[in-house]
C-alpha positions in Angstrom: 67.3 4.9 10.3 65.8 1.3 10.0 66.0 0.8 13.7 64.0 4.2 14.3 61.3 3.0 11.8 61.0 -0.2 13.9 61.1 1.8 17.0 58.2 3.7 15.8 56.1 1.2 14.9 56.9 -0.9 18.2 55.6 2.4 19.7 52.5 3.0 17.8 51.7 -1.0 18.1 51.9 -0.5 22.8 50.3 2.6 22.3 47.1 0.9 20.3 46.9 -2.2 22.3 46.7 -0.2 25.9 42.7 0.4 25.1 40.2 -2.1 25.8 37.4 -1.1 23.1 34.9 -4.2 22.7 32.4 -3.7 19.1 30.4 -6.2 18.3 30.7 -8.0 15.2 28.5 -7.9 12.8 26.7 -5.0 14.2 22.9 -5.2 14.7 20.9 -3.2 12.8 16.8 -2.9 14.2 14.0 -2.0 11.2 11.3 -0.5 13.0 8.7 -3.0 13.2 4.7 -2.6 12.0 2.3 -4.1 14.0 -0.9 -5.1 11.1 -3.9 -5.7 12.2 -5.9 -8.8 12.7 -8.7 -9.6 9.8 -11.5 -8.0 11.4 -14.3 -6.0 9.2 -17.1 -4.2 9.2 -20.1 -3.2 6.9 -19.6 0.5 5.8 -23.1 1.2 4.3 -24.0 4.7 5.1 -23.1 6.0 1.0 -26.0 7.7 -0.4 -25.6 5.2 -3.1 -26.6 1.6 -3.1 -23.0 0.9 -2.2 -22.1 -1.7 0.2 -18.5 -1.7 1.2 -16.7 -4.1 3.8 -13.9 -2.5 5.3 -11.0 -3.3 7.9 -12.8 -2.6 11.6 -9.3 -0.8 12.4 -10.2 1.7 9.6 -11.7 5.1 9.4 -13.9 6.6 6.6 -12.8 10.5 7.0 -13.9 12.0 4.0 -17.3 11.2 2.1 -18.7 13.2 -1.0 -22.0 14.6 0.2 -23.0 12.8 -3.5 -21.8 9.7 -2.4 -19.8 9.5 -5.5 -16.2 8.9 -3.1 -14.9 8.2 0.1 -11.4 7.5 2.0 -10.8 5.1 4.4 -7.9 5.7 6.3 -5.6 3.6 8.3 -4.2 6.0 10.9 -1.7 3.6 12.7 -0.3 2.6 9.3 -0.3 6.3 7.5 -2.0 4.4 4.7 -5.2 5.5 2.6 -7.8 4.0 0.5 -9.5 6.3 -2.1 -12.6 4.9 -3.5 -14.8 6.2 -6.2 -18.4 5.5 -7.4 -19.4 6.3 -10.7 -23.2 5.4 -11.5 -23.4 4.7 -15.7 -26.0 6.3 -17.5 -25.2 4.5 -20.9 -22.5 2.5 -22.9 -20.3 5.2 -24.7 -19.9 6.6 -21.2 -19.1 3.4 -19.5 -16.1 2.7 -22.2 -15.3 6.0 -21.8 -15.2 5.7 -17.3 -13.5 2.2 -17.8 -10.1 3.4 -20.5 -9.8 6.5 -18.1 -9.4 4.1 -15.0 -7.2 1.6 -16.8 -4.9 3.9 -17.9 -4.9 6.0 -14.4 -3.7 2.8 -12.8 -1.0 2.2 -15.5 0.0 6.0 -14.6 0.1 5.1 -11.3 2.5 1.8 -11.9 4.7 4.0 -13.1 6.1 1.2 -15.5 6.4 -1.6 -12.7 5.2 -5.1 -12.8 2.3 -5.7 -11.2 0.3 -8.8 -9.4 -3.3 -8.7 -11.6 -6.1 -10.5 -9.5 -9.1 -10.9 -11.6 -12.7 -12.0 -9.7 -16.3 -11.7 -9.7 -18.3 -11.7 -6.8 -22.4 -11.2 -7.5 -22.7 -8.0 -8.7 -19.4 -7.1 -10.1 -16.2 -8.2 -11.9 -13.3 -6.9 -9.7 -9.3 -6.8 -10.9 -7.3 -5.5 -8.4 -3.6 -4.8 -9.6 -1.2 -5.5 -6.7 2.5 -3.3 -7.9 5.9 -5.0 -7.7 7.9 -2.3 -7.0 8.3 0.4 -4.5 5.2 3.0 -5.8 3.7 5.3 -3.7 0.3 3.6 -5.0 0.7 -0.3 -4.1 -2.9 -1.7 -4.6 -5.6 -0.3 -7.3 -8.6 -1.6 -8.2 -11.8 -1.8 -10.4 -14.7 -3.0 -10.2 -17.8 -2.6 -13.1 -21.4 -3.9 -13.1 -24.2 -2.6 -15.0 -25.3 0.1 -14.0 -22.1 1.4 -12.2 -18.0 1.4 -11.6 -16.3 1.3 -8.3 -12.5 2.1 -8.4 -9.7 2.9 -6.3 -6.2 2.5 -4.9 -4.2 2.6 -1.8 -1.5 5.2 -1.1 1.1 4.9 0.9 2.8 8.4 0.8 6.0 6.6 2.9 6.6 4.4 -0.1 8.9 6.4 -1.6 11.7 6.6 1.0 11.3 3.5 2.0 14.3 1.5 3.0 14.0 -2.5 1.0 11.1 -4.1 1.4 9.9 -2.6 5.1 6.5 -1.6 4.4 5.2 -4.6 2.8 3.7 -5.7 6.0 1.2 -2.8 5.0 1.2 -3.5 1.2 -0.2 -7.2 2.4 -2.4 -5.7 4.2 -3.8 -3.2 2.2 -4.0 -6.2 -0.7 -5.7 -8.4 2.2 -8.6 -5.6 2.8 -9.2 -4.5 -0.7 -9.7 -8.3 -2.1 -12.3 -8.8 1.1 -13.4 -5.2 0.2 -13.9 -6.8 -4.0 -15.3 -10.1 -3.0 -17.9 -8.7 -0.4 -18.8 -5.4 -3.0 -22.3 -5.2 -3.4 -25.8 -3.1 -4.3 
């Protein structure tokens, strides 16, 4: 019985060595890679508001409000969004009133992550831009108030999601990168 069992496994260890199989150890595993763009803008002025907006030349406005009240610039190579709003201020009740509702939108929008809080003034306006930790389908948000109006926004990534580590924050720099130009240039 014993010399069977040996027999056996003699067998099984000639059968398994008579195959030549080569794997590579550690296997290599490719991310796909995101080319970002350089830091190139241009002036998007054409709002019926007194807006001016700088945004990445590599962007596209596709949808304007005939008011001029919003638009979205979209980054079509990066499947990345930004939504921006106008809101013109008639008096101070309504400006507390604009400013709470963005606030807590963008505290929605965390969904209960940390987030990077980047406070400026530039001219016209006092900007924060709010910059999320964690892996939210709405990375960068923003507002911006001046007297007589508020600007706000955020990016959307709707990839964010499914997203494997940290593999789209290539495009979460960048979309940080355009809106602070985007803040620091913002003007009437």
């Amino acid at each position: 019985m014993r010399t069977s069992i040996v027999g056996l496994l003699l067998l099984l260890l000639a059968a398994s060595c008579g195959r030549e199989r080569r794997v590579d150890v550690p296997r290599q595993y490719a991310f796909p890679r995101i080319e970002v763009p350089d830091s190139t803008f241009a002036v998007f002025d054409n709002f019926p508001t007194p807006l001016q907006v700088n945004t990445s030349s590599k962007a596209t406005i596709t949808r304007e409000n005939a008011d001029g009240v919003w638009a979205d610039i979209e980054y079509p190579t990066l499947n990345a969004q930004i939504f921006l709003t106008y809101i013109p201020i008639a008096n101070q009740q309504q400006f507390a009133s604009v400013v709470d509702n963005r606030t807590e939108r963008i505290a929605l929008n965390l969904g209960g992550n940390d987030a990077e809080v980047l406070s400026l003034t530039s001219g016209v306006y006092d900007s924060e831009i709010y910059v999320a930790a964690g892996r939210v389908t709405t990375p960068v948000q923003f507002i911006a108030v001046c007297d007589t109006a508020i600007v706000s926004g955020m990016a959307f990534l709707p990839a964010a999601q499914e997203a494997v580590g940290d593999s789209l924050q290539p495009v979460v720099d960048l979309l940080r990168r355009d809106v602070l130009h985007m803040m620091k240039t913002l003007g009437q």
